[in-house]
C-alpha positions as CSV (number, residue, x, y, z in Angstrom):
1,X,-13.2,-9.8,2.6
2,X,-10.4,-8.9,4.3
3,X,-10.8,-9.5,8.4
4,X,-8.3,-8.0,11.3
5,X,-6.9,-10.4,14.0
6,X,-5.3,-9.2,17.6
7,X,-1.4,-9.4,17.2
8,X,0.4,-12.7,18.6
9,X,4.2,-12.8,19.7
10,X,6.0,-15.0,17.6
11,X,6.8,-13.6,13.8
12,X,7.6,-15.4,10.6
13,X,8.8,-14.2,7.5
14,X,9.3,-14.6,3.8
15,X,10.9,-12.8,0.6
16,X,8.0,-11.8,-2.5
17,X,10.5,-10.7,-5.5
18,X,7.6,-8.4,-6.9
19,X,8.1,-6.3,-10.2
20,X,8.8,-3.2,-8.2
21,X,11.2,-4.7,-6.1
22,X,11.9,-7.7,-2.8
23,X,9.4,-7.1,-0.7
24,X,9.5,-8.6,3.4
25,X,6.2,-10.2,4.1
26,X,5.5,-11.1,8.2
27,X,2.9,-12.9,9.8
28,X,2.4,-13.7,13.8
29,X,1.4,-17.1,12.0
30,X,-2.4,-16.7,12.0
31,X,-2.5,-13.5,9.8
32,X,-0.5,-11.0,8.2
33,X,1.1,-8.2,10.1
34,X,3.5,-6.7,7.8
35,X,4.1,-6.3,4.2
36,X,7.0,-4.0,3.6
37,X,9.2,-3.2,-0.2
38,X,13.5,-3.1,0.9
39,X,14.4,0.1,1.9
40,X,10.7,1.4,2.6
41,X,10.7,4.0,5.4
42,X,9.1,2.5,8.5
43,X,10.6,-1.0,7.6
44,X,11.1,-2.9,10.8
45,X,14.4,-3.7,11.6
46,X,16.6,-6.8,9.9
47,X,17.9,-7.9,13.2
48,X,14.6,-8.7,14.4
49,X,13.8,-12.1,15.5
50,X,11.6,-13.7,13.3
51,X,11.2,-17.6,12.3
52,X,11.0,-19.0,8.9
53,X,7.6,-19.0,7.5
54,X,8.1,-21.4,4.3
55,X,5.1,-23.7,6.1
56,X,3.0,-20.7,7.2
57,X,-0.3,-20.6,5.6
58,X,-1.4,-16.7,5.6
59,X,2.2,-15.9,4.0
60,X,1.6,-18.3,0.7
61,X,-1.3,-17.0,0.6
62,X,0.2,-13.5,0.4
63,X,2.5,-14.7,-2.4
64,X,0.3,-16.4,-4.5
65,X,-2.2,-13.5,-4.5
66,X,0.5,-10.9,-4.9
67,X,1.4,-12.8,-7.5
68,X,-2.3,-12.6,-8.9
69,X,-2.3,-8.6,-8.5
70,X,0.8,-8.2,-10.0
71,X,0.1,-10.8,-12.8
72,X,-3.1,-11.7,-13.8
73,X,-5.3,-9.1,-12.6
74,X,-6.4,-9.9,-9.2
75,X,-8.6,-6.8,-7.5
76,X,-8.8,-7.3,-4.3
77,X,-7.4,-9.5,-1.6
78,X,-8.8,-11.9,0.5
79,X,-5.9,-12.4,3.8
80,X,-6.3,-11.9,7.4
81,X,-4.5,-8.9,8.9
82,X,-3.5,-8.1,12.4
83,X,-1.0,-4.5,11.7
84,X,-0.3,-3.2,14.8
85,X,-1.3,0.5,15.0
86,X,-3.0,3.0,17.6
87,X,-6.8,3.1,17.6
88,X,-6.7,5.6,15.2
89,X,-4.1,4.4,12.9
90,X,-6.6,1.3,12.7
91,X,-9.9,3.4,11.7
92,X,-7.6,4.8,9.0
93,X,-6.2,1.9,7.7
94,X,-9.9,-0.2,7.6
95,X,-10.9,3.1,5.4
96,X,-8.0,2.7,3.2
97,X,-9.4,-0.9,2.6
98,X,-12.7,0.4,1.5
99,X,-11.0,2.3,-1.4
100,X,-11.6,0.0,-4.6
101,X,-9.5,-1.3,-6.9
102,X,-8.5,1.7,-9.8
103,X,-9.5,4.4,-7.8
104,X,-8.2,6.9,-5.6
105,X,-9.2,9.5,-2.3
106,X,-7.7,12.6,-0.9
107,X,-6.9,12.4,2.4
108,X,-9.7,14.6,2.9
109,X,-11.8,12.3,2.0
110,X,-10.4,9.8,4.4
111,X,-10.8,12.5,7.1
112,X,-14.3,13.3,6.0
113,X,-15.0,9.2,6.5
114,X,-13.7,9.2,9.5
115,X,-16.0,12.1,10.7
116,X,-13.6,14.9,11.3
117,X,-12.5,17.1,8.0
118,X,-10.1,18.9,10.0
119,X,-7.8,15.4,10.3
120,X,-6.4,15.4,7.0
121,X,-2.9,15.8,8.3
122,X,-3.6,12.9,11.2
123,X,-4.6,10.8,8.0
124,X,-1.2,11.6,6.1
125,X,1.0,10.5,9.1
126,X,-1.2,7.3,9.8
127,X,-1.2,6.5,6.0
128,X,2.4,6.8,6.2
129,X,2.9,4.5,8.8
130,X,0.2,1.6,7.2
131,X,2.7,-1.8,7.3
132,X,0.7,-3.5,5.1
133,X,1.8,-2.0,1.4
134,X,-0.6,-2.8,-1.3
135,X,-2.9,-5.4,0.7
136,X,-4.1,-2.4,2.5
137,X,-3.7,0.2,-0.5
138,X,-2.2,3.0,1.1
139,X,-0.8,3.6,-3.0
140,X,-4.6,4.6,-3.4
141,X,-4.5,7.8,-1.8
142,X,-3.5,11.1,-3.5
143,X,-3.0,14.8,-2.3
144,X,-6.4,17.1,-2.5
145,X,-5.2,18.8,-5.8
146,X,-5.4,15.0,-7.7
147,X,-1.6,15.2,-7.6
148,X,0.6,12.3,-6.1
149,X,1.9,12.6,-3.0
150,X,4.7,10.8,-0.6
151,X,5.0,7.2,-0.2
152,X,6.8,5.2,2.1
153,X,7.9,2.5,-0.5
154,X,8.9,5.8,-2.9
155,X,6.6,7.7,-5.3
156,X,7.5,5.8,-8.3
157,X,6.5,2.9,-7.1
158,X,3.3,4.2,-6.1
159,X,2.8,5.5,-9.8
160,X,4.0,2.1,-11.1
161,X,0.9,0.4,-9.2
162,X,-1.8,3.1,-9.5
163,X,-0.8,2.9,-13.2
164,X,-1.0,-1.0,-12.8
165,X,-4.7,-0.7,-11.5
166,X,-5.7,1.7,-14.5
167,X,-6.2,4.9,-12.0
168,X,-6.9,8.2,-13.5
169,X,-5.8,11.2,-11.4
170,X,-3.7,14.6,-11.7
171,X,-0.5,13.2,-11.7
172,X,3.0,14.5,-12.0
173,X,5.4,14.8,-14.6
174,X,7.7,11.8,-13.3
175,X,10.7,13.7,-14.9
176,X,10.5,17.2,-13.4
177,X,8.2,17.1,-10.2
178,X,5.6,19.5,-11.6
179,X,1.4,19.3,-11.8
180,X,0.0,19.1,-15.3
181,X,-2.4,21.5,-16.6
182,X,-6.1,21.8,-16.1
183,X,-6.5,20.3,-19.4
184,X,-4.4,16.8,-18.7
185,X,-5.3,16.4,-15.1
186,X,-7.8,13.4,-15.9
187,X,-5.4,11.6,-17.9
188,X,-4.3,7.9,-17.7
189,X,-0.9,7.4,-15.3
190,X,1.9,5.5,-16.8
191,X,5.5,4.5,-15.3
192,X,8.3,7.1,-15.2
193,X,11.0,6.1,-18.5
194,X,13.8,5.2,-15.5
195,X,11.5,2.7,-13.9
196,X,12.1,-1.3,-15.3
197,X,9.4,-3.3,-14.2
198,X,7.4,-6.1,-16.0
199,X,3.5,-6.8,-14.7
């Protein structure tokens, strides 16, 4: 189960080199605050001071269990997480961690959770702005139409992992941008031809 700390001052890092790409990994050294691909929007900036985190528990543990999703077919994770975030931001996050493995929610249906159907666009800019890619599965959630939708780490990665967890949806031709028909809009997802990755 994964459980939310209060944020601490002092930051470490490390480097995952995932499938889809380097990814920046931070902890305040208790738990993780930060998981973020290179060039994601909302990355936090290089020249921030952070310390080594080779020793630091919580961030092997991120490695070795991203190694598991990307690899050998781990479902869910198991890390503590302290992403710093309004109140809001953190309801909508914790909801994105309810969304199992494989499957996917409009943000609709996050708004709906939350209590207020009218949020959908509040949801969208707090999904945006998740810093934990992946762990908290902000990939998971898809426009209300089943088709895919922005992402801060870029939309063909979120296709690459939806399509690693096996998630049916409405998706878009990778090549040209446009919805499928009616008749394919519950098919399988697989990666766009230009994208090299190896799970």
């Amino acid at each position: 189960m994964t459980r939310f700390k209060a944020p601490a001052k002092n930051l470490y890092e490390a480097i995952y080199d995932s499938p889809l790409g380097e990814m920046l990994l931070v902890s305040n050294g208790d738990a993780l605050t930060g998981v973020y691909f290179s060039r994601q929007k909302y990355c936090p900036d290089d020249d921030a001071q952070r310390r080594d985190g080779a020793d630091v528990a919580v961030l092997n543990d991120t490695k070795r269990q991203l190694g598991e999703y990307f690899h050998e077919g781990r479902r869910a994770f198991t890390l503590a997480l302290a992403p710093e975030g309004t109140p809001f931001q953190q309801q909508v996050w914790a909801q994105l961690c309810r969304i199992p493995f494989g499957e996917t929610r409009s943000y609709g249906d996050l708004a709906h959770a939350l209590g207020d159907a009218n949020k959908s666009r509040a949801v969208g800019a707090a999904n945006g702005r998740n810093p934990i890619t992946i762990i908290v599965p902000c990939h998971r959630v898809i426009g209300a139409d089943g088709t895919l939708t922005g992402y801060a780490s870029g939309v063909e990665r979120k296709l690459a992992l939806l399509s690693l967890e096996g998630a049916a949806l409405a998706a878009v031709d990778a090549a040209t941008g446009t919805k499928r028909s009616a008749a394919t809009a519950r098919t399988r997802l697989s990666a766009p031809a230009n994208l090299a990755f190896d799970f």
